[in-house]
PDB file with one MODEL, atoms N, CA, C and O in Angstrom:
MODEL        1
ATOM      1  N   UNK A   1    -127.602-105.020 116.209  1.00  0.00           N
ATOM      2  CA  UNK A   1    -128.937-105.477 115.900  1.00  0.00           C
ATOM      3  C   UNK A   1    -129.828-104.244 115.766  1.00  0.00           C
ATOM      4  O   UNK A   1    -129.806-103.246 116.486  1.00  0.00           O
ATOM      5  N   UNK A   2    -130.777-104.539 114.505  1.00  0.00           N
ATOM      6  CA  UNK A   2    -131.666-102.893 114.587  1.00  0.00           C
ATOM      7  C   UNK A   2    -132.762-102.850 115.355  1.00  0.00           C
ATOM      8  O   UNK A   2    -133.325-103.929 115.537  1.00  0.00           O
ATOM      9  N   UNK A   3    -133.177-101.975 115.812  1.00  0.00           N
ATOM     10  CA  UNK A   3    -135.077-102.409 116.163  1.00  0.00           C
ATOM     11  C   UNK A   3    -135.508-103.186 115.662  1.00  0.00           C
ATOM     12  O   UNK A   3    -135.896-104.168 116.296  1.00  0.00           O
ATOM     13  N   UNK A   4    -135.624-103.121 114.483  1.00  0.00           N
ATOM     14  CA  UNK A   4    -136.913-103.966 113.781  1.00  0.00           C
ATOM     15  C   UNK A   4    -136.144-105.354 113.987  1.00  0.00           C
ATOM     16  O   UNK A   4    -136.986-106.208 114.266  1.00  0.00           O
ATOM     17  N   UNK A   5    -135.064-105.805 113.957  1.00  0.00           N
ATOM     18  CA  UNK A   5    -134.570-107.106 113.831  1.00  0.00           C
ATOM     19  C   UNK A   5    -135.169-107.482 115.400  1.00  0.00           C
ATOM     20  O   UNK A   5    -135.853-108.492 115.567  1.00  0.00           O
ATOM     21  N   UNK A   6    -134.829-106.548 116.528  1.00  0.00           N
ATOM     22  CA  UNK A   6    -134.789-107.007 118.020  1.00  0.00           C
ATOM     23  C   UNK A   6    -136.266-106.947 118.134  1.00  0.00           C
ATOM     24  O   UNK A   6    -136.587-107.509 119.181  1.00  0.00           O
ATOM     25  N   UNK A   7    -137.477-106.422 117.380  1.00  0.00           N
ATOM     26  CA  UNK A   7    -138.520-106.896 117.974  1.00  0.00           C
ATOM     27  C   UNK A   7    -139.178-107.488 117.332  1.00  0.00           C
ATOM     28  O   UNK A   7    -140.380-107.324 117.537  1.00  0.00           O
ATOM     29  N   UNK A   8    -138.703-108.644 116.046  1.00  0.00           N
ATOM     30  CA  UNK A   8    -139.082-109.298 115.227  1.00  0.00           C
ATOM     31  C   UNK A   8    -138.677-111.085 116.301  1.00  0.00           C
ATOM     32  O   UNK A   8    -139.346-112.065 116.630  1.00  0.00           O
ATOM     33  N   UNK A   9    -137.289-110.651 116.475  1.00  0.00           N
ATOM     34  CA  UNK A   9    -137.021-111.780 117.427  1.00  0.00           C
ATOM     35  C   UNK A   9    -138.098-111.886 119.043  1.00  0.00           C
ATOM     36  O   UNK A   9    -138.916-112.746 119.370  1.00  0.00           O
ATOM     37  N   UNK A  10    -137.754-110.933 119.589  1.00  0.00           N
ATOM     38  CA  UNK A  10    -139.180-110.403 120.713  1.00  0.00           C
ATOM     39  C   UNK A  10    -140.317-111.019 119.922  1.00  0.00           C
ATOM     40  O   UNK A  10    -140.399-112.203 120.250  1.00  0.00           O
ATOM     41  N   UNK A  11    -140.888-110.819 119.352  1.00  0.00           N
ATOM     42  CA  UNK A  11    -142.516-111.378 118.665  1.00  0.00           C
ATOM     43  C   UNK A  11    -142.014-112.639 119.091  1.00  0.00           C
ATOM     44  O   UNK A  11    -142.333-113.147 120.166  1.00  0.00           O
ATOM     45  N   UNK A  12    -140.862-113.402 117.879  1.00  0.00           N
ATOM     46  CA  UNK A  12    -141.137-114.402 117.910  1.00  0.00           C
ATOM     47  C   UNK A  12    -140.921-115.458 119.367  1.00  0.00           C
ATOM     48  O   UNK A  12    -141.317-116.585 119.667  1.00  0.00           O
ATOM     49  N   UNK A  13    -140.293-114.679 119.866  1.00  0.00           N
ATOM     50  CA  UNK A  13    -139.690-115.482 121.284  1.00  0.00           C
ATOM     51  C   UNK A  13    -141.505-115.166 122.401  1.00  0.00           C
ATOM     52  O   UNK A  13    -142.013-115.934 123.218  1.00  0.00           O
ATOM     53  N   UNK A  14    -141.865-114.157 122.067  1.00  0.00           N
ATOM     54  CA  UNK A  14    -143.466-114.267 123.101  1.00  0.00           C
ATOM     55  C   UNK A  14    -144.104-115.158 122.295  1.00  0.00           C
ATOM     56  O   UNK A  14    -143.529-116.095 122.847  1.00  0.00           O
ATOM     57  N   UNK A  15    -144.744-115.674 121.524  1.00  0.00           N
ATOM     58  CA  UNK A  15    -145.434-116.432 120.605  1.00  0.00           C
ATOM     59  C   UNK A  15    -145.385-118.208 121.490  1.00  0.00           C
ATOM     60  O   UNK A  15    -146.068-119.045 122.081  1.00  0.00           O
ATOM     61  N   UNK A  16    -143.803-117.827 120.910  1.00  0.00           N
ATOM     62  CA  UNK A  16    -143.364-119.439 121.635  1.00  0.00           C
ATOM     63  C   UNK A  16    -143.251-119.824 123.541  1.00  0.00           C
ATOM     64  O   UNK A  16    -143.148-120.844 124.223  1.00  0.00           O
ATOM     65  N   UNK A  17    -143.319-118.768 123.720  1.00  0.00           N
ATOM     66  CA  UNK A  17    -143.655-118.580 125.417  1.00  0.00           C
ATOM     67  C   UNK A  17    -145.011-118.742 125.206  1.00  0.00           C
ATOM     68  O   UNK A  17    -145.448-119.493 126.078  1.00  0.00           O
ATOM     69  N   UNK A  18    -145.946-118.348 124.381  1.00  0.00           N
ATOM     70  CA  UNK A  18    -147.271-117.839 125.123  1.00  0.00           C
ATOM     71  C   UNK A  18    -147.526-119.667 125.038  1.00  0.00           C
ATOM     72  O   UNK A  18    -147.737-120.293 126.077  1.00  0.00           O
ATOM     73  N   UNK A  19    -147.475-120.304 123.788  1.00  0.00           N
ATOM     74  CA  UNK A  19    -147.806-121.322 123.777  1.00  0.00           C
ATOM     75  C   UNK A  19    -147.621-122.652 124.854  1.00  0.00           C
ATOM     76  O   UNK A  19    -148.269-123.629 125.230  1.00  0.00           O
ATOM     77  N   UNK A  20    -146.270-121.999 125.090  1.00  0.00           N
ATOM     78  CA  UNK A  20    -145.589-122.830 126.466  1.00  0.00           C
ATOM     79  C   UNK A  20    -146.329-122.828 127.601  1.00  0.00           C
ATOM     80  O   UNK A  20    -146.353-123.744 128.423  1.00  0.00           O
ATOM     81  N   UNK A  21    -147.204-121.357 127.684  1.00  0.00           N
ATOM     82  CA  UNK A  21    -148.204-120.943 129.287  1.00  0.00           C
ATOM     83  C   UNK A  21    -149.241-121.142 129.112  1.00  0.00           C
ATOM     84  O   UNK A  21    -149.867-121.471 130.120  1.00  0.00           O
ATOM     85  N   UNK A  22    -149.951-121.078 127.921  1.00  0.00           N
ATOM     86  CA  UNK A  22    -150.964-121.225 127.972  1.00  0.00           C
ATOM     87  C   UNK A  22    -151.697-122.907 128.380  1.00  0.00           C
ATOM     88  O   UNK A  22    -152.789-123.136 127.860  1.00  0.00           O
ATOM     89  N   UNK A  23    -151.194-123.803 129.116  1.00  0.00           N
ATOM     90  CA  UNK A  23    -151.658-124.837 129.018  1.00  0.00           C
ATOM     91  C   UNK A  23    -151.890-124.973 130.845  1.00  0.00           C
ATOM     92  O   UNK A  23    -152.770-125.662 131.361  1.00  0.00           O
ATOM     93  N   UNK A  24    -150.995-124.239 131.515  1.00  0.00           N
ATOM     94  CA  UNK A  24    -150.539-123.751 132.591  1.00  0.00           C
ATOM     95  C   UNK A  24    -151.815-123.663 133.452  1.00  0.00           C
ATOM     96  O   UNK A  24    -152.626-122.807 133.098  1.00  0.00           O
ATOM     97  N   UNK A  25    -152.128-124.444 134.568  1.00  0.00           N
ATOM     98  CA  UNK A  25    -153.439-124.201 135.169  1.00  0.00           C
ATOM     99  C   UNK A  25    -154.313-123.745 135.218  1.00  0.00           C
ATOM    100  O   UNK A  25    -154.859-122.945 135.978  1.00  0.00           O
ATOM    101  N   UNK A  26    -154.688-124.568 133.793  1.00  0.00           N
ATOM    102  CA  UNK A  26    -156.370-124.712 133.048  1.00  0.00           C
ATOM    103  C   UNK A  26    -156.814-125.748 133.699  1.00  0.00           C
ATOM    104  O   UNK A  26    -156.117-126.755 133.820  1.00  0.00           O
ATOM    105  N   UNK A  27    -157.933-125.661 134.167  1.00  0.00           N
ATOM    106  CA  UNK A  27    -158.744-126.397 134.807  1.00  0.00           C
ATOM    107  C   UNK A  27    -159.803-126.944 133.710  1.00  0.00           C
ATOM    108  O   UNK A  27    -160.420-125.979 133.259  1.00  0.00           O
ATOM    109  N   UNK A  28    -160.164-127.991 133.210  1.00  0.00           N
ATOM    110  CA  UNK A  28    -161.286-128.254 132.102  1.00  0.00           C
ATOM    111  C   UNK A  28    -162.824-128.259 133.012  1.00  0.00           C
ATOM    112  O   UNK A  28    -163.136-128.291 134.202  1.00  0.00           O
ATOM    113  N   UNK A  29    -163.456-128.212 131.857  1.00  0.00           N
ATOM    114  CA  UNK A  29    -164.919-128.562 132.799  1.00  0.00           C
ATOM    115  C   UNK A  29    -165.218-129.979 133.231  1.00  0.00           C
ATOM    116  O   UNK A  29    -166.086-130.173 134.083  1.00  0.00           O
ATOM    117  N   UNK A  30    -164.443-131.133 132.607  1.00  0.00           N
ATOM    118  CA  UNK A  30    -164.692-132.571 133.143  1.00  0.00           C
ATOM    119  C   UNK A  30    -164.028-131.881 134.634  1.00  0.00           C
ATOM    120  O   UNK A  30    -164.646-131.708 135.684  1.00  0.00           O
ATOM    121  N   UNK A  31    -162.869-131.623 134.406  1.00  0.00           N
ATOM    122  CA  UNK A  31    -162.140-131.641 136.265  1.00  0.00           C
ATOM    123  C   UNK A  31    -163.319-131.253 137.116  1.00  0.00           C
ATOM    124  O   UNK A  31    -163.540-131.906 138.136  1.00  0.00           O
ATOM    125  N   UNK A  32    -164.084-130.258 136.787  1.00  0.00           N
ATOM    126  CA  UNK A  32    -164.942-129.623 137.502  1.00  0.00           C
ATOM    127  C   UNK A  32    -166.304-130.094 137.925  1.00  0.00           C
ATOM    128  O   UNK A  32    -166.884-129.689 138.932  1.00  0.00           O
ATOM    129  N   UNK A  33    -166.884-131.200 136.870  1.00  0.00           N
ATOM    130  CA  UNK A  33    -168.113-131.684 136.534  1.00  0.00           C
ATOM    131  C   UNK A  33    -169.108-130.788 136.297  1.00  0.00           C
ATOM    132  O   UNK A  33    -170.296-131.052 136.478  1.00  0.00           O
ATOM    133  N   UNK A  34    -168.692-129.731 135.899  1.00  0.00           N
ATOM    134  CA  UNK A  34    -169.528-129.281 135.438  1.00  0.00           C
ATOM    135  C   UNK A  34    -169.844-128.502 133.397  1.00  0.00           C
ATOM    136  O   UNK A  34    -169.774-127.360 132.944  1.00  0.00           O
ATOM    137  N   UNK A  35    -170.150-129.757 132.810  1.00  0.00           N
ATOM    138  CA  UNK A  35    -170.124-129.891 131.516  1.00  0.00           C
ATOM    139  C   UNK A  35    -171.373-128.742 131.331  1.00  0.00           C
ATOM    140  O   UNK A  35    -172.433-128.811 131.953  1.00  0.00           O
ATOM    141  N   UNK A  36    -170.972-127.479 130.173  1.00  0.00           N
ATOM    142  CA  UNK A  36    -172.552-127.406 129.249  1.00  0.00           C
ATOM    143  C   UNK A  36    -172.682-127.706 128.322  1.00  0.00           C
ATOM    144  O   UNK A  36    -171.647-127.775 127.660  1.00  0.00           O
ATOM    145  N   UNK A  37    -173.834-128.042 127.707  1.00  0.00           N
ATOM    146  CA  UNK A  37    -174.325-128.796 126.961  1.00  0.00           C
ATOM    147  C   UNK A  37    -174.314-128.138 125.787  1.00  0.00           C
ATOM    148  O   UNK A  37    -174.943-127.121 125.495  1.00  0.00           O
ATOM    149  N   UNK A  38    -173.533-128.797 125.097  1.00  0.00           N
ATOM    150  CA  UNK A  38    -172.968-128.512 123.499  1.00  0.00           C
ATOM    151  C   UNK A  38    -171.602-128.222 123.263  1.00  0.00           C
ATOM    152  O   UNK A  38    -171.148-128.015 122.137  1.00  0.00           O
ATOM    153  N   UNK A  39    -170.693-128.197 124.704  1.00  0.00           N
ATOM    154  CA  UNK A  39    -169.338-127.395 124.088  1.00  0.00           C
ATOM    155  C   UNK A  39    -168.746-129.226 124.793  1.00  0.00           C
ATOM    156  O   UNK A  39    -169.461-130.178 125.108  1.00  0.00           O
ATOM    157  N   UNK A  40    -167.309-129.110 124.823  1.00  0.00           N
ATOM    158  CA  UNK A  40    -166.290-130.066 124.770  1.00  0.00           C
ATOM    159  C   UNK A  40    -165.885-130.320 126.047  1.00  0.00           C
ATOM    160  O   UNK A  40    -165.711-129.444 126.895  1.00  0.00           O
ATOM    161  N   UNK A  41    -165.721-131.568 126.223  1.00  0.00           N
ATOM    162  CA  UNK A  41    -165.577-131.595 128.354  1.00  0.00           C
ATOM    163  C   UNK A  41    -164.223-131.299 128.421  1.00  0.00           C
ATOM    164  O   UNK A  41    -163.912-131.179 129.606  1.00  0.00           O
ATOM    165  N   UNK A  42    -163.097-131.095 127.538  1.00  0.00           N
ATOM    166  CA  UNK A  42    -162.010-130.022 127.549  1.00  0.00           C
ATOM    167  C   UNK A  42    -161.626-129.025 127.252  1.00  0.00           C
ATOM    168  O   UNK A  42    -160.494-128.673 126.921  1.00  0.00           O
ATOM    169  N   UNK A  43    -163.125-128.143 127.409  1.00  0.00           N
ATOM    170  CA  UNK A  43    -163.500-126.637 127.172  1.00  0.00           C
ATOM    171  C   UNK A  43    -162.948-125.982 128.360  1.00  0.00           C
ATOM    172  O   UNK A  43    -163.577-126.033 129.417  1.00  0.00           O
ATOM    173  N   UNK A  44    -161.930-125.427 128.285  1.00  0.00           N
ATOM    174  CA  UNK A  44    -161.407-124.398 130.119  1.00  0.00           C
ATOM    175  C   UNK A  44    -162.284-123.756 130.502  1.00  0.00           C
ATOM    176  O   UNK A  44    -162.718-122.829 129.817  1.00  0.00           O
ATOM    177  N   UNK A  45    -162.791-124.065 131.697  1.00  0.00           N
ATOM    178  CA  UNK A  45    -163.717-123.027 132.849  1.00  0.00           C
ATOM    179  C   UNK A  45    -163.491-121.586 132.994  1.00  0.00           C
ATOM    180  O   UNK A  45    -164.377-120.732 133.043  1.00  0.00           O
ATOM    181  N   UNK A  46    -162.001-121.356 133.070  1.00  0.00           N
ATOM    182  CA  UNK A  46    -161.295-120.209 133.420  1.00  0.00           C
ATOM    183  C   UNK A  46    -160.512-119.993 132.616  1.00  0.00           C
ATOM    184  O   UNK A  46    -159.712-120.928 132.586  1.00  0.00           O
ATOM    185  N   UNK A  47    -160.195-118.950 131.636  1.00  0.00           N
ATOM    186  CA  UNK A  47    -158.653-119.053 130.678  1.00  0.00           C
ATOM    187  C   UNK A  47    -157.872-118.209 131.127  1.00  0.00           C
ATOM    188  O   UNK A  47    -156.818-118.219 130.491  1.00  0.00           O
ATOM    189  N   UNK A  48    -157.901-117.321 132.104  1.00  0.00           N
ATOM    190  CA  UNK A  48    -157.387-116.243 132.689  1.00  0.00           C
ATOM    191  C   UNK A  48    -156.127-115.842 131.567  1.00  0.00           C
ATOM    192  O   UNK A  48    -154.928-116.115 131.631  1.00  0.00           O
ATOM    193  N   UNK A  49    -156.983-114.998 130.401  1.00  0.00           N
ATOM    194  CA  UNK A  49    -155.678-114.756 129.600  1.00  0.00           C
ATOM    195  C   UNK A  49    -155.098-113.596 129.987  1.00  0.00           C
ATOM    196  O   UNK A  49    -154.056-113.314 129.395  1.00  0.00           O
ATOM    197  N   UNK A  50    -155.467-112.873 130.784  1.00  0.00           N
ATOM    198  CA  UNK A  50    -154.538-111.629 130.944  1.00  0.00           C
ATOM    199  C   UNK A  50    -153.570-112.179 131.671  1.00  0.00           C
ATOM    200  O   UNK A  50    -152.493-112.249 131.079  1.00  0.00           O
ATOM    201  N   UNK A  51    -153.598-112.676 132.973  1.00  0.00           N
ATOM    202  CA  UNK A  51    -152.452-113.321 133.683  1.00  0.00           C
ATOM    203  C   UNK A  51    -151.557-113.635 132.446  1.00  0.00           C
ATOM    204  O   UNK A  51    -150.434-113.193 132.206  1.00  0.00           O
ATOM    205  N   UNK A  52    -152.320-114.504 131.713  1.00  0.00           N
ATOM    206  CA  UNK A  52    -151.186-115.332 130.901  1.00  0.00           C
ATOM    207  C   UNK A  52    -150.302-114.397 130.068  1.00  0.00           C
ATOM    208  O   UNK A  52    -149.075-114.312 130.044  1.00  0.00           O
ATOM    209  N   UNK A  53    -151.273-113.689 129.366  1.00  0.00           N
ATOM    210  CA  UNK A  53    -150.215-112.832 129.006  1.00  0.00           C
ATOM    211  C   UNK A  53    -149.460-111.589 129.391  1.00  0.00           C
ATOM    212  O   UNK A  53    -148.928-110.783 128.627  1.00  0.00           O
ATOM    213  N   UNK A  54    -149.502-111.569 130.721  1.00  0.00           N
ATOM    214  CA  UNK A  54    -148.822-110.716 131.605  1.00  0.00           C
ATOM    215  C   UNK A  54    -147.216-111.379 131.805  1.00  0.00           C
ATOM    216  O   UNK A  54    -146.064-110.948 131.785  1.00  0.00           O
ATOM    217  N   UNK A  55    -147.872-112.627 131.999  1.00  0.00           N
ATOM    218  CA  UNK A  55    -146.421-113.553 132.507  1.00  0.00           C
ATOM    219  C   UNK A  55    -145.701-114.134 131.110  1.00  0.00           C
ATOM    220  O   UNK A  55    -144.592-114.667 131.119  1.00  0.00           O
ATOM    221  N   UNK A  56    -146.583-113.929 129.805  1.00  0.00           N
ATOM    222  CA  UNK A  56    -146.145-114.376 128.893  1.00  0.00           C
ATOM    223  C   UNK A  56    -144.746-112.844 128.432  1.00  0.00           C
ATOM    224  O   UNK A  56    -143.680-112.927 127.821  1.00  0.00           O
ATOM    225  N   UNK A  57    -145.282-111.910 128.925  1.00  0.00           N
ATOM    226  CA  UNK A  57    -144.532-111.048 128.315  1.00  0.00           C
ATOM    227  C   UNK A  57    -143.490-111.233 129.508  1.00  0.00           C
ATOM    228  O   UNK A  57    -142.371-110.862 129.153  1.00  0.00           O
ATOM    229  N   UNK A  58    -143.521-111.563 130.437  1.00  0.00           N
ATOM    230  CA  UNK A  58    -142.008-110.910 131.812  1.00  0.00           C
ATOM    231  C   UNK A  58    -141.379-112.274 131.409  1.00  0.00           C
ATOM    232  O   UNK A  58    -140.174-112.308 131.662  1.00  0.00           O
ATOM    233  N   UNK A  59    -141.885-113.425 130.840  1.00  0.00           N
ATOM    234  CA  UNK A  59    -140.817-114.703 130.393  1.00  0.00           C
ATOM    235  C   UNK A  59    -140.445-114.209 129.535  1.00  0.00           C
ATOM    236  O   UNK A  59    -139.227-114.179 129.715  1.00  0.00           O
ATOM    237  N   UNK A  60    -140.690-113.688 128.506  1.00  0.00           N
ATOM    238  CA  UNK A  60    -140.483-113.999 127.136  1.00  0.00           C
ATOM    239  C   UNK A  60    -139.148-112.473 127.419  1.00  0.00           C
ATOM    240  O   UNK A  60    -138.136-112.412 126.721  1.00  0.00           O
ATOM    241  N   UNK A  61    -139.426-111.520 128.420  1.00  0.00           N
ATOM    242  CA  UNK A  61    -138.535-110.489 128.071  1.00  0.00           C
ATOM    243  C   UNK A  61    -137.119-111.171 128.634  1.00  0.00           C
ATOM    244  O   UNK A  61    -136.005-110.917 128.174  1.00  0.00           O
ATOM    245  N   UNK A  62    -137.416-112.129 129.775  1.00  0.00           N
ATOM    246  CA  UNK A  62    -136.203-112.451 130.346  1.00  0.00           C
ATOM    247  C   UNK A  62    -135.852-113.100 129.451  1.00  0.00           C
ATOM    248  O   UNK A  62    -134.698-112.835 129.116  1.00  0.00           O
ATOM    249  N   UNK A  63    -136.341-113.884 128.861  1.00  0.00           N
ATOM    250  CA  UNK A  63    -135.151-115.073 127.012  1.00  0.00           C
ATOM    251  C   UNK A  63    -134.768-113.958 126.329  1.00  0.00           C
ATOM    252  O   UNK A  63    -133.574-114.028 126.035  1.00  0.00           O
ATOM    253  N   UNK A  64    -135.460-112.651 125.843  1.00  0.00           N
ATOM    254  CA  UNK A  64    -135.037-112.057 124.663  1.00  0.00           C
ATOM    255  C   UNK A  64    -133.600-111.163 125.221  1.00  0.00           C
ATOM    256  O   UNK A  64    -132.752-110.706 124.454  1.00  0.00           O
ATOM    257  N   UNK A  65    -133.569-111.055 126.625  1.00  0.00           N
ATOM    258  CA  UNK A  65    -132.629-110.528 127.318  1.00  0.00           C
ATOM    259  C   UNK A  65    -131.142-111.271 127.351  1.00  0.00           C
ATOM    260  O   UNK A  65    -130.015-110.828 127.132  1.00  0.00           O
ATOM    261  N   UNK A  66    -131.602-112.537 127.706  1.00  0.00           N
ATOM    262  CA  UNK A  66    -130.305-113.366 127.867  1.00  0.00           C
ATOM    263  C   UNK A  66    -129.995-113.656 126.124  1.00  0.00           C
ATOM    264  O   UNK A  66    -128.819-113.807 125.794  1.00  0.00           O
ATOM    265  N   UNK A  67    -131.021-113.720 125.117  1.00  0.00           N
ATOM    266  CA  UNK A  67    -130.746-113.589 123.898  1.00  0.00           C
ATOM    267  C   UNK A  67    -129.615-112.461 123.300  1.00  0.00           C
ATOM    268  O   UNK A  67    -128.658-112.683 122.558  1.00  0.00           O
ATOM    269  N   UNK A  68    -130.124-111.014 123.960  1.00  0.00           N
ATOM    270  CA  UNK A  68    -129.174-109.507 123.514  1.00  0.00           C
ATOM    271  C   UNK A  68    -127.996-109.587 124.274  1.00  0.00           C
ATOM    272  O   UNK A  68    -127.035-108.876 123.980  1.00  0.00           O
ATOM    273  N   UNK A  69    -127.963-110.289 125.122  1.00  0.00           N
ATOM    274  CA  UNK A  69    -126.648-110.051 125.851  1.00  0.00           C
ATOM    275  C   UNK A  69    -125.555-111.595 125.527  1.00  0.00           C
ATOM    276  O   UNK A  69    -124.432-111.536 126.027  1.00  0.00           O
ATOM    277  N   UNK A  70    -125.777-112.388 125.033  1.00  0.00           N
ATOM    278  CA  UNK A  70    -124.834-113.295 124.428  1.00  0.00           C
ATOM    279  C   UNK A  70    -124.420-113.392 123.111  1.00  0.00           C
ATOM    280  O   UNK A  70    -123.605-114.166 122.609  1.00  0.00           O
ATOM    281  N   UNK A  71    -125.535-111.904 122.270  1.00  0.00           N
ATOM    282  CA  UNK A  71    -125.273-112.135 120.971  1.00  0.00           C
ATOM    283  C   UNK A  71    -124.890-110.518 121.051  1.00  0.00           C
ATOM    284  O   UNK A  71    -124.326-110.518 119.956  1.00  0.00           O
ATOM    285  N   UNK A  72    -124.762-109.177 121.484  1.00  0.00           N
ATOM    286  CA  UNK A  72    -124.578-108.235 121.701  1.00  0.00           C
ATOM    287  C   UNK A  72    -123.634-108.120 122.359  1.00  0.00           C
ATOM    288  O   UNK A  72    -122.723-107.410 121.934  1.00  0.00           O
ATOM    289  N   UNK A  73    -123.507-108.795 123.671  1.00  0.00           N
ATOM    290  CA  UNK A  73    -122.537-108.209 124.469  1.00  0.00           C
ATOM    291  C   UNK A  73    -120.809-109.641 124.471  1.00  0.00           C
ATOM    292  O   UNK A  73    -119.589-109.488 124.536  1.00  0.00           O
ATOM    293  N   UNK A  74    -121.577-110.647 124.379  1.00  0.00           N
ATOM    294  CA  UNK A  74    -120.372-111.912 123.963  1.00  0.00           C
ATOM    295  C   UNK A  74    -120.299-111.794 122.881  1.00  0.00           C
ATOM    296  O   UNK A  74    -119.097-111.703 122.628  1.00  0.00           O
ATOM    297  N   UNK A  75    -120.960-111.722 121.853  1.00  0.00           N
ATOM    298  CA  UNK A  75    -120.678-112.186 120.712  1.00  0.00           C
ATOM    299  C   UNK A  75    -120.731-113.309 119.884  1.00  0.00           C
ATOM    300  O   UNK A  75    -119.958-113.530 118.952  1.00  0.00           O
ATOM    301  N   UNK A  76    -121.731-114.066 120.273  1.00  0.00           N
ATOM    302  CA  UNK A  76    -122.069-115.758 120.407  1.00  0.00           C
ATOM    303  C   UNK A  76    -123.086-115.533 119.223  1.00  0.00           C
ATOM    304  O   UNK A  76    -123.841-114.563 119.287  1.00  0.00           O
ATOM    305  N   UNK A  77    -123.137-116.388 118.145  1.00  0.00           N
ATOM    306  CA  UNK A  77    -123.861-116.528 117.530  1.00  0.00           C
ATOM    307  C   UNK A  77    -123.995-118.084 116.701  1.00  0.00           C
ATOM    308  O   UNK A  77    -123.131-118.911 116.994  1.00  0.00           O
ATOM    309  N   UNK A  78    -125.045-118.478 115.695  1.00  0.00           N
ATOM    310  CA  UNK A  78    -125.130-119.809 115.429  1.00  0.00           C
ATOM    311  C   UNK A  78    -123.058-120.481 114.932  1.00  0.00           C
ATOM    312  O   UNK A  78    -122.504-121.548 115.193  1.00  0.00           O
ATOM    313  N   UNK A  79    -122.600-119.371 114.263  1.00  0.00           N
ATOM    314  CA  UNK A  79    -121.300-119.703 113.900  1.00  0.00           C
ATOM    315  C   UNK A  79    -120.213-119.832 114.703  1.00  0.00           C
ATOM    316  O   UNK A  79    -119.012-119.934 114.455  1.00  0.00           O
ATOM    317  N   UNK A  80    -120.997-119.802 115.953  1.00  0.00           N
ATOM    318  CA  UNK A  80    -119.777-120.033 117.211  1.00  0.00           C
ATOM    319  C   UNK A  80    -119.548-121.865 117.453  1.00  0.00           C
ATOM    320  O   UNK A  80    -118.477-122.460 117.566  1.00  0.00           O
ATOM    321  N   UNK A  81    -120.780-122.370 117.476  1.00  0.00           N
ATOM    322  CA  UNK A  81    -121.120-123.634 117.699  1.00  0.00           C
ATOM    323  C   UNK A  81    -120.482-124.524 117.265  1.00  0.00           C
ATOM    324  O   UNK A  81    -121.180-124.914 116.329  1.00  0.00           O
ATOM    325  N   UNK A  82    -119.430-125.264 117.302  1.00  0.00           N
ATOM    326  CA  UNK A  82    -118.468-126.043 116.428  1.00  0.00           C
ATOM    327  C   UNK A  82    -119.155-126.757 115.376  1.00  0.00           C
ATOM    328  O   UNK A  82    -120.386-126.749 115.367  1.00  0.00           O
ATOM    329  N   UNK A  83    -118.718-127.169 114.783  1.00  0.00           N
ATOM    330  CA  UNK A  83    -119.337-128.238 113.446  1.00  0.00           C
ATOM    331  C   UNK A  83    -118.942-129.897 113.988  1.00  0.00           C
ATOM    332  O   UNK A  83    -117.977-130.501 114.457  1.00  0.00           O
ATOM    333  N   UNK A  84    -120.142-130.122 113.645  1.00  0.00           N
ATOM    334  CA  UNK A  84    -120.184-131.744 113.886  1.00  0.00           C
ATOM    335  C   UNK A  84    -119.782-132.051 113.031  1.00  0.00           C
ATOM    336  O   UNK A  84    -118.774-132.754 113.104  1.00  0.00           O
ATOM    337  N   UNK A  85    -120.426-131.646 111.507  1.00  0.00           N
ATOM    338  CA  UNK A  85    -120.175-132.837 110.462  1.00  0.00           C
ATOM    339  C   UNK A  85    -119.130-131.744 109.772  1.00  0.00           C
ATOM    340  O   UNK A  85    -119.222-130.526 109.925  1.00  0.00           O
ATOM    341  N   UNK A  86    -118.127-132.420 108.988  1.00  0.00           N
ATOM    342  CA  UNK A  86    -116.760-131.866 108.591  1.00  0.00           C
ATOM    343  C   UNK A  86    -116.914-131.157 107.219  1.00  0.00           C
ATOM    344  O   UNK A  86    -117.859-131.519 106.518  1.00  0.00           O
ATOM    345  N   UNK A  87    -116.234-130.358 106.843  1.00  0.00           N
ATOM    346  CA  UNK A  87    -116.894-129.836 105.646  1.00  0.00           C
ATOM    347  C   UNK A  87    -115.720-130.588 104.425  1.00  0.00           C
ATOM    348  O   UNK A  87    -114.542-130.928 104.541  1.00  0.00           O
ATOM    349  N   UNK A  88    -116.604-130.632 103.371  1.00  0.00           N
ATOM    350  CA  UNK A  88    -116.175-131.487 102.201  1.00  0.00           C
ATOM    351  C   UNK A  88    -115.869-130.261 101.235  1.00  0.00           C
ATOM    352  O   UNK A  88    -116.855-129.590 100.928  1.00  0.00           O
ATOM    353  N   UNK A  89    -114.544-129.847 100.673  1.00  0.00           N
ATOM    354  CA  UNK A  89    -114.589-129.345  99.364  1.00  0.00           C
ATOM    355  C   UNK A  89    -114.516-130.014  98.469  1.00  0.00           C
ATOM    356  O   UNK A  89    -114.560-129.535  97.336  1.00  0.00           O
TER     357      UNK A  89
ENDMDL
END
């Protein structure tokens, strides 16, 4: 695998983590009662994005890890997976 391939996969594997955390103990302003006036009563109080993306990056390195080492070091890739449906010539 080259760099650019391994941190094209990395991007895409944090992306799909971040989305996964980011929902992750947000507190809204209804929970809180305390609404301001003009924004959405499921506007987050707190978004604490650095946390998030602190933890978005130490998840996302542990998938891209178990990713390099079953396709690097086993050798496992989509063509390992048996075929369900039978092939027709």
């Amino acid at each position: 695998m080259s760099i650019f391939s391994a941190f094209a996969v990395y991007f895409i594997i944090w992306w799909v983590t971040l989305f996964a955390i980011l929902p992750i103990g947000v507190r809204t302003q209804a929970d809180d009662d305390d609404i301001i006036l003009g924004t959405a009563e499921s506007a987050p109080v707190k978004a604490n994005l650095g946390q998030k993306a602190l933890l978005t990056t130490l998840v996302s390195a542990v998938v891209f890890a178990v990713y390099f080492v079953t396709t690097s070091v086993y050798g496992l890739s989509f063509e390992s997976i048996p075929r369900i449906v039978p092939i027709f010539d």
